[in-house]
C-alpha positions as CSV (number, residue, x, y, z in Angstrom):
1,X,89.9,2.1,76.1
2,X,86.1,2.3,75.8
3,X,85.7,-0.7,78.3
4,X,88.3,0.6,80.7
5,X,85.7,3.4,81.4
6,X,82.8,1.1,81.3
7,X,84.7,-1.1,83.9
8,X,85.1,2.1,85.7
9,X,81.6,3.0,85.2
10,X,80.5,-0.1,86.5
11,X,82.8,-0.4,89.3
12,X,81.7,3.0,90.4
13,X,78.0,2.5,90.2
14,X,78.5,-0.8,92.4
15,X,80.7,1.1,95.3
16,X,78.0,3.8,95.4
17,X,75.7,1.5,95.9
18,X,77.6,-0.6,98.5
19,X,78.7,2.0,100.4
20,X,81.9,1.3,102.5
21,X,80.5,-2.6,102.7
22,X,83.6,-4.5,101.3
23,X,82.2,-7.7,101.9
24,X,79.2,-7.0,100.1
25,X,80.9,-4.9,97.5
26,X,83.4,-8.1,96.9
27,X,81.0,-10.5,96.4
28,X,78.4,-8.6,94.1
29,X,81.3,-7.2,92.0
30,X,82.0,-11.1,90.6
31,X,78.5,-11.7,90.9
32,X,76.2,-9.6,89.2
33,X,76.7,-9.5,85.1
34,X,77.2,-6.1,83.4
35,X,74.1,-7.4,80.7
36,X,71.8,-9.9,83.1
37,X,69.6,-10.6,80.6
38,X,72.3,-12.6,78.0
39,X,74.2,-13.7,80.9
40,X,71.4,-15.5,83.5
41,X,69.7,-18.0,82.0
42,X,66.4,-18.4,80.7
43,X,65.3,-21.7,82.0
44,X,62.9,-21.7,84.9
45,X,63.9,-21.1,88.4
46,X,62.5,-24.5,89.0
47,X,64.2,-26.6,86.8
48,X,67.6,-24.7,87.2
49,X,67.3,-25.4,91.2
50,X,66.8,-29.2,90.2
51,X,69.9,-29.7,87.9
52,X,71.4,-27.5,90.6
53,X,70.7,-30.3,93.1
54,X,72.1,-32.9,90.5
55,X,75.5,-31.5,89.1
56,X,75.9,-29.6,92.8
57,X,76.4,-26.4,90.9
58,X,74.0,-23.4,92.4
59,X,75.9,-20.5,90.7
60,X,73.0,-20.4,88.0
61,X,70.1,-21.4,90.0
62,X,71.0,-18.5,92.6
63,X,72.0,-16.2,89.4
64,X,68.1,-16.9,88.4
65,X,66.7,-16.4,92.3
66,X,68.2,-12.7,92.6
67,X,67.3,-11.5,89.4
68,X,63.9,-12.3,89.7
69,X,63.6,-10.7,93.2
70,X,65.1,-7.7,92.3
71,X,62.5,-7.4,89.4
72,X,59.4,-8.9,91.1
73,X,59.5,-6.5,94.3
74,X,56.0,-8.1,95.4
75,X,57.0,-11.4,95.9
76,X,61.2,-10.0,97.6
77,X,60.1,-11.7,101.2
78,X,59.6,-15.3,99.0
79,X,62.9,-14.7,96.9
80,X,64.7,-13.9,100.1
81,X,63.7,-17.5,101.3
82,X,64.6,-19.0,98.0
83,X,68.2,-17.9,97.6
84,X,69.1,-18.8,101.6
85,X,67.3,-22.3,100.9
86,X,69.4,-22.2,97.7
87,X,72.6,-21.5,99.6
88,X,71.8,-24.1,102.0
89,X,71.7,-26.7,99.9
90,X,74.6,-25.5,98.5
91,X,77.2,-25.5,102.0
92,X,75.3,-29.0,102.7
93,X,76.7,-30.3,99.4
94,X,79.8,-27.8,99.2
95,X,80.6,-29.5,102.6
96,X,80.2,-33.2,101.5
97,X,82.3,-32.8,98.7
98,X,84.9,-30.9,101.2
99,X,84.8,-33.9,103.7
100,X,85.5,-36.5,100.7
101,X,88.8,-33.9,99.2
102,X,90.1,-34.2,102.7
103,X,90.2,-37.7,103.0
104,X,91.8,-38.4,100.1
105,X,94.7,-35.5,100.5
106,X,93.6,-32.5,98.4
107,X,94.2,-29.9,100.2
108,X,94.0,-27.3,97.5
109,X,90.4,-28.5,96.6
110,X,89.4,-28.8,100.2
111,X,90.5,-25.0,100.3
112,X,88.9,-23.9,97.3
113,X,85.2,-25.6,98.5
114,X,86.1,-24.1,101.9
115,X,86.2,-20.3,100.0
116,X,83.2,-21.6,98.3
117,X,81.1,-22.8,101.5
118,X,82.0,-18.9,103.2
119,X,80.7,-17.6,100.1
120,X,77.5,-19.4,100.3
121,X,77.5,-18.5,104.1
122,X,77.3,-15.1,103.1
123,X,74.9,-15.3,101.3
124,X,72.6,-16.8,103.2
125,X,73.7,-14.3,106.2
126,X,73.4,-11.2,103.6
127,X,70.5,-12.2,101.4
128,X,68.3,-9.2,101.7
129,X,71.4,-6.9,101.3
130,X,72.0,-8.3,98.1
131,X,68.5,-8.0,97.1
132,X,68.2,-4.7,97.9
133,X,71.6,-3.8,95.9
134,X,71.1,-5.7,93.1
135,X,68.2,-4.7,92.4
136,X,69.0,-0.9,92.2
137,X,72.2,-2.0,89.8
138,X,70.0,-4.4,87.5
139,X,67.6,-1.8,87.3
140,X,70.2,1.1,86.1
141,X,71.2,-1.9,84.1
142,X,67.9,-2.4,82.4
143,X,67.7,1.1,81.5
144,X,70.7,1.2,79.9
145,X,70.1,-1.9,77.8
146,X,66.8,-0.3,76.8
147,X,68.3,2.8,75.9
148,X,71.6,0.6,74.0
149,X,68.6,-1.4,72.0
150,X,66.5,1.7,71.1
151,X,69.5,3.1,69.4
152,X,70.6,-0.3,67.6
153,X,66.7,0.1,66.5
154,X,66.6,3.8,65.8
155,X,70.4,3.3,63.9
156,X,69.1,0.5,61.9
157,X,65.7,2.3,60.8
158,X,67.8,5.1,59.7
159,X,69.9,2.3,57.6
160,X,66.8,1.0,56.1
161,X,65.9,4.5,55.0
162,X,69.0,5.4,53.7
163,X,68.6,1.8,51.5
164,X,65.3,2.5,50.6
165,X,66.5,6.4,49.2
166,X,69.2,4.4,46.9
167,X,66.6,2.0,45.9
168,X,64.4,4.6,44.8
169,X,67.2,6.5,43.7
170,X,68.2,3.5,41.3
171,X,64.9,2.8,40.3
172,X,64.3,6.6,38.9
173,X,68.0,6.4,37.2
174,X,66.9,3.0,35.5
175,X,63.3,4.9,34.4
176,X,65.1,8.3,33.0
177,X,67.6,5.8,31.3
178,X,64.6,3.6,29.9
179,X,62.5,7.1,28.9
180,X,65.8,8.2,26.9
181,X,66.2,5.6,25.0
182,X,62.5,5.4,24.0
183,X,63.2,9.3,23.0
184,X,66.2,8.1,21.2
185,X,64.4,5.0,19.4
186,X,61.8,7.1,17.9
């Protein structure tokens, strides 16, 4: 139940944000992650673009590209250019890979890298308005997590005090036991 309303949460956030873009709404709902900082990874930018251009698989490389322009506003306009260069290189290979499925009869996987290609298209054609949205949502994001980790901090503290009070308590027990028996001894 609790996630259904988080879903909702989210959801709602991300159509507030969008606006009555559907396109844009589309593509950022199965592309931005609820927690960005476990779900992008933490490899460079750099070296994420190159096994990008080795496997053919962008999805973490461009994952990388908008979250650091949406938290490096200074440098959006170089970001902007990263992610369409990105997506670029993506539709060249996307399309290859298309061309080679067709020839041999999979028509399926032809269609699939087609879906893939338009999704890369819009990118490219849409970069900024991602940017510009995803920014806004990581940022609420952000907040939240840093409000979620203060209270897993402030919870635990309160643990460790509570463990600290029953350790003392014990220790005073053990003391009053220890004092009665010397009483009892003499």
């Amino acid at each position: 139940m609790w996630e259904k309303k988080e879903e909702k949460k989210e959801e709602s956030l991300l159509k507030e944000l969008c606006g009555d873009d559907a396109k844009l709404y589309y593509f950022l709902s199965h592309h931005l992650y609820l927690n960005p900082l476990a779900g992008i990874s933490e490899k460079g930018l750099d070296i994420l673009t190159e096994e990008a251009g080795k496997s053919g698989n962008f999805r973490p490389a461009m994952d990388k590209a908008i979250f650091e322009g949406t938290q490096n506003p200074g440098e959006r306009e170089r970001y902007i250019k990263v992610i369409q260069n990105l997506a670029l290189k993506a539709i060249n290979a996307l399309e290859q890979e298309k061309e080679k499925v067709e020839k041999e009869g999979l028509t399926d996987r032809a269609a699939s890298l087609g879906k893939r290609i338009g999704n890369h298209k819009f990118i490219s054609e849409r970069t900024e308005d991602i940017i510009n949205v995803a920014s806004k949502f990581y940022n609420e994001k952000l907040v939240e997590l840093g409000e979620d980790v203060r209270r897993e901090v402030r919870e635990e503290e309160r643990k460790e005090a509570e463990r600290g009070e029953r350790r003392i308590g014990e220790l005073e027990k053990a003391e009053r036991e220890a004092r009665k028996q010397e009483r009892g001894g003499d």
